[in-house]
C-alpha positions in Angstrom: 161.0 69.0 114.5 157.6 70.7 114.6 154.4 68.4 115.4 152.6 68.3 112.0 150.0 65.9 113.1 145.9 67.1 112.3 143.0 66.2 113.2 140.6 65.5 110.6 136.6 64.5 110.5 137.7 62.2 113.4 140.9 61.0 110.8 144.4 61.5 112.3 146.9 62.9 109.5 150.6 62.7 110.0 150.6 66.4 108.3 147.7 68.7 106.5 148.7 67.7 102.5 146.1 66.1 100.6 146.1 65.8 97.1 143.9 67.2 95.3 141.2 65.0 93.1 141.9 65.1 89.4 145.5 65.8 89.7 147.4 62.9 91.1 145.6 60.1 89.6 144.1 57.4 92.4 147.3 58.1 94.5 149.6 55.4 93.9 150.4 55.6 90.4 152.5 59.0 91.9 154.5 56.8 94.8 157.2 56.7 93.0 157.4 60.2 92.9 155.8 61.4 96.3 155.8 58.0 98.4 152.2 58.1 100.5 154.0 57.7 103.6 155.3 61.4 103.7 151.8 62.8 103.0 148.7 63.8 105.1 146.1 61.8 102.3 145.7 60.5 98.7 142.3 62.0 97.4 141.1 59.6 94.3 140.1 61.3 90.9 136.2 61.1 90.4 134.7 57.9 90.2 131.7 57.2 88.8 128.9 54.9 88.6 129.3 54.4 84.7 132.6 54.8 83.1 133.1 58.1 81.6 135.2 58.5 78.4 135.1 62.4 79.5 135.3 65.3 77.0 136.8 65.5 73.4 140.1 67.1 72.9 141.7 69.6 73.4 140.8 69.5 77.0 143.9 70.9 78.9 145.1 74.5 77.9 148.1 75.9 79.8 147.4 79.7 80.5 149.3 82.7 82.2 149.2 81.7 85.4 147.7 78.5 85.3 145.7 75.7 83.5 142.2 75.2 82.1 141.0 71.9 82.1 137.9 70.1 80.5 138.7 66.6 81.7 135.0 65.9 82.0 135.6 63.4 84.5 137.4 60.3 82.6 137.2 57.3 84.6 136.5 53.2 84.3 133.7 53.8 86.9 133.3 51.8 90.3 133.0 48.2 89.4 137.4 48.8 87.8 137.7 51.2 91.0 136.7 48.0 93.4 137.9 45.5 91.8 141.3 46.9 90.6 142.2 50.4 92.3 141.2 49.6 96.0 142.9 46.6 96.7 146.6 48.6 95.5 145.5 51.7 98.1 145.0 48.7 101.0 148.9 48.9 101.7 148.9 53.1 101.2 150.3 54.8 104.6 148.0 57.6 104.8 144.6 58.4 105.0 142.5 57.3 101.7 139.5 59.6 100.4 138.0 58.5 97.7 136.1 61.4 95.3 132.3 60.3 93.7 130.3 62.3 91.1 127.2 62.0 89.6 124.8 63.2 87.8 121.3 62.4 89.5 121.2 63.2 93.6 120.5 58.9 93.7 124.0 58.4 91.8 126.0 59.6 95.0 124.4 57.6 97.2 124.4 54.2 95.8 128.4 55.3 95.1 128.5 55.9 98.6 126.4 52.4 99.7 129.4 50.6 97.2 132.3 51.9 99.0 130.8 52.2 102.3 132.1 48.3 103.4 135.6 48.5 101.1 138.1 48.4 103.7 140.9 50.3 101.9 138.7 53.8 101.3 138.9 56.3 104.9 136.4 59.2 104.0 134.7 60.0 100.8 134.8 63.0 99.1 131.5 64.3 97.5 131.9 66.2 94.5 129.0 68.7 93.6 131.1 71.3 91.8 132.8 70.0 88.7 132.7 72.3 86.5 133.3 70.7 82.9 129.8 68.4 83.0 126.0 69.2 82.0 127.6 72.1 80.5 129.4 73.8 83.3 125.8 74.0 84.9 126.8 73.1 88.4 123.4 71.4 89.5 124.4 70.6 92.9 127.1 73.3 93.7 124.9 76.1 93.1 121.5 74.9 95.3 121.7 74.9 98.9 118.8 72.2 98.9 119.7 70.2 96.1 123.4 70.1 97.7 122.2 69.0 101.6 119.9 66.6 99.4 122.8 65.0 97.8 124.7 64.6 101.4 121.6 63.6 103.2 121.5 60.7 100.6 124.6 59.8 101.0 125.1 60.3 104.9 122.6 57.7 105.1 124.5 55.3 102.7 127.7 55.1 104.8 129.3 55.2 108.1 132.6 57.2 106.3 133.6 60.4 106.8 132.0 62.5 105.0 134.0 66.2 102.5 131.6 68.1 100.6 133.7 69.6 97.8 132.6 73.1 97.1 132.2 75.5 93.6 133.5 79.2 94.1 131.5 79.9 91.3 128.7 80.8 93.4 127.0 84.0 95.1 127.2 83.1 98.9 129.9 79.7 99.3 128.7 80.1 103.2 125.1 79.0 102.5 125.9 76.3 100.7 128.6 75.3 103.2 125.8 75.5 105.9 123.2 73.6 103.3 125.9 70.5 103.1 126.7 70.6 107.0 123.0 70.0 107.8 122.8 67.3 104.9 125.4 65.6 107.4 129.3 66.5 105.9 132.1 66.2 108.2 133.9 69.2 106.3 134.3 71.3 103.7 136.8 71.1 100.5 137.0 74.9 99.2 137.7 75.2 96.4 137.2 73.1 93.1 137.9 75.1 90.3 136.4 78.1 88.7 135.3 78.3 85.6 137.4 80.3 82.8 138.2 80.1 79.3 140.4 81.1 76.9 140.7 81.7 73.0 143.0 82.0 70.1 142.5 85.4 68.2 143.8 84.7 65.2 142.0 81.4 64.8 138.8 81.9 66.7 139.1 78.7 68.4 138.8 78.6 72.2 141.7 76.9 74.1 139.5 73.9 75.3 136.3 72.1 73.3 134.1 73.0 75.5 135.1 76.9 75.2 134.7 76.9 79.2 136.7 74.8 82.0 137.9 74.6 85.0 140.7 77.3 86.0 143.4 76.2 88.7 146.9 77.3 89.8 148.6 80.0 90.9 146.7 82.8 90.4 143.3 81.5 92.1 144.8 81.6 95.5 143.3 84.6 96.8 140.0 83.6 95.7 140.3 80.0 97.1 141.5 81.5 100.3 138.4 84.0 100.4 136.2 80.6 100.1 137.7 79.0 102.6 137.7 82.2 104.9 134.0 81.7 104.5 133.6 78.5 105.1 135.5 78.7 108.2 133.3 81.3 109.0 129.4 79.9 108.4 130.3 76.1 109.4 131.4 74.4 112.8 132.7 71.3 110.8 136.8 71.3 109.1 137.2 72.9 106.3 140.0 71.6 103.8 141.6 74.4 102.0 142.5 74.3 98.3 143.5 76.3 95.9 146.8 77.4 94.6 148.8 76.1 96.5 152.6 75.7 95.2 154.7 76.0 98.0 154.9 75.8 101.8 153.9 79.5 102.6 150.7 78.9 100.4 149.5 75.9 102.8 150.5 78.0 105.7 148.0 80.7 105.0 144.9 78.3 104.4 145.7 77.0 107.7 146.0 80.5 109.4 142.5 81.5 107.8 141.1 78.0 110.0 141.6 75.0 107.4 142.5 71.6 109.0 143.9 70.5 106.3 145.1 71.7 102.4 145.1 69.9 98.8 147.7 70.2 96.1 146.5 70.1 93.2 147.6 71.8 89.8 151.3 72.2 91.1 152.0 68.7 90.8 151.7 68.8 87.1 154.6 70.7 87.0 156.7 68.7 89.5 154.9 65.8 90.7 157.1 65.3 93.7 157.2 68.5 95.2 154.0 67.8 97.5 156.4 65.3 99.4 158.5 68.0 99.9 155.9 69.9 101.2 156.0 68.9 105.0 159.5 69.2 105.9 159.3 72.8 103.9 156.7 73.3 106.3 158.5 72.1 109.4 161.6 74.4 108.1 158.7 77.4 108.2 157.7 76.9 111.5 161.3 76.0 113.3 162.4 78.9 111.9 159.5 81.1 113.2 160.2 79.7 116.4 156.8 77.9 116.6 156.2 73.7 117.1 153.4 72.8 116.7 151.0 72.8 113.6 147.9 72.9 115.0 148.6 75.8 117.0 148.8 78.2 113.7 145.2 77.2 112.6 142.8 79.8 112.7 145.2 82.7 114.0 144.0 85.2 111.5 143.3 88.7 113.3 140.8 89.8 110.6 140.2 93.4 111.1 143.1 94.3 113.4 146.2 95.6 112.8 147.8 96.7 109.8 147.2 95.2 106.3 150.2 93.5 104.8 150.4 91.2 101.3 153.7 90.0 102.6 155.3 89.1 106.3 156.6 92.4 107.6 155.7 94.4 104.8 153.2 96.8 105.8 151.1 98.6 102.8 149.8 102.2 103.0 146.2 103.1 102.8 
């Protein structure tokens, strides 16, 4: 079998696949679907300061090639998340990140100062990009000093590691990649979602209540792997790639661009076990290939050289 084994903001994962935050609940309530001990990491869905009731409905419309989704961050807030989610995630067998949001640049820090002595919790996850809050405004995605502000705050709250999770809704994802690596990240997560919509022309009514969302699956995979192409590029800290992942080939790719490591996300609401599948898919990929080891595919993309191709061995004319 191929070594699958990463290294991660000083975290060692058995293999690269994270979930992704928002999509898989805290983690365990999936383990009977996609038991922890076959994945890399559990990433939590947002937690909060407050409890959120999030948005009104509808707030999940299914598209083409994907899903828009105005969530709006639903959760019982930290006190629950302490007192009832972290003790479960003490007995998980893989590497525990827990995602905060907020909406003042104090919130994330005094999340971070809560979960900074709870045992069960291996790196936090900042997110500055949710899209369906404050009106899709994206205060701390979009500002390169208002995002290192919000990681400077919280880099001096806790001892954890330390993901800045990224918008691609945004002119230059680099400089904000650089902005949250000086406020003190340990890596990147590119991509959250972007932000779409989608409407009925008959009735007039958008898909979602908030007319715009977040857009994930499928067909954002070439955008998320641009992001985290740059990324790789402007910072000297991991980035985690995510995106559109659905199958093995998908988490191959981030990792060839320079990821570390890769969330699952959207996929698993379509078939919530097929992240657990992921890694031996993956081992099957690489065996077959003739290659062993993971960590010796990361970053082995020859951008500029040789001849384009959108598929393995098929190349495209000019």
């Amino acid at each position: 079998m191929a070594k699958l084994g990463v290294t991660l903001a000083g975290l060692e994962l058995r293999n690269p696949i994270l979930s992704a935050s928002g999509t898989f609940g805290h983690g365990l309530e999936m383990q009977h679907f996609a038991p922890p001990g076959l994945l890399g990491g559990l990433v939590s869905k947002t937690v909060t300061l407050a409890p959120r009731p999030g948005n009104p409905n509808p707030r999940i419309c299914e598209t083409e090639a994907g899903l828009l989704n105005s969530i709006g961050l639903e959760n019982r807030g930290i006190d629950y998340y302490l007192r009832e989610i972290a003790p479960t995630l003490r007995a998980a067998e893989c590497v525990i990140v827990t995602n905060i949001g907020g909406e003042r640049v104090e919130d994330f820090a005094e999340l971070a100062a809560r979960l900074d002595a709870e045992s069960a919790v291996d790196a936090l996850e900042v997110n500055l990009s949710c899209p369906n809050v404050q009106g899709g405004k994206l205060p701390f995605a979009t500002d390169p000093k208002t995002a290192e502000a919000v990681l400077r705050g919280v880099r001096a709250a806790t001892r954890k590691p330390l993901f800045a999770k990224l918008s691609p809704n945004v002119t230059d994802i680099g400089e904000i990649a650089r902005a949250v690596e000086a406020g003190g990240a340990d890596a990147v997560t590119a991509v959250n979602t972007l932000l779409g919509m989608a409407v009925d022309w008959r009735s007039g009514k958008p898909g979602i209540n908030t007319v715009m969302g977040g857009y994930s699956g499928v067909a954002v995979k070439p955008v998320a792997l641009r992001c985290a192409w740059q990324c790789v590029k402007a910072v000297s800290i991991p980035v985690i790639g995510c995106g559109g992942v659905g199958k093995a080939e998908d988490v191959l790719e981030f990792l060839a661009v320079g990821c570390r490591a890769v969330q699952v996300g959207t996929s698993c609401f379509s078939d919530p076990s097929h992240i657990a599948r992921l890694p031996a898919e993956i081992d099957a990929l690489l065996e077959a290939a003739g290659f062993h080891e993971l960590a010796a595919r990361i970053g082995i993309l020859q951008a500029g050289g040789g001849a384009p191709s959108c598929k393995p061995g098929v190349a495209v004319k000019a």
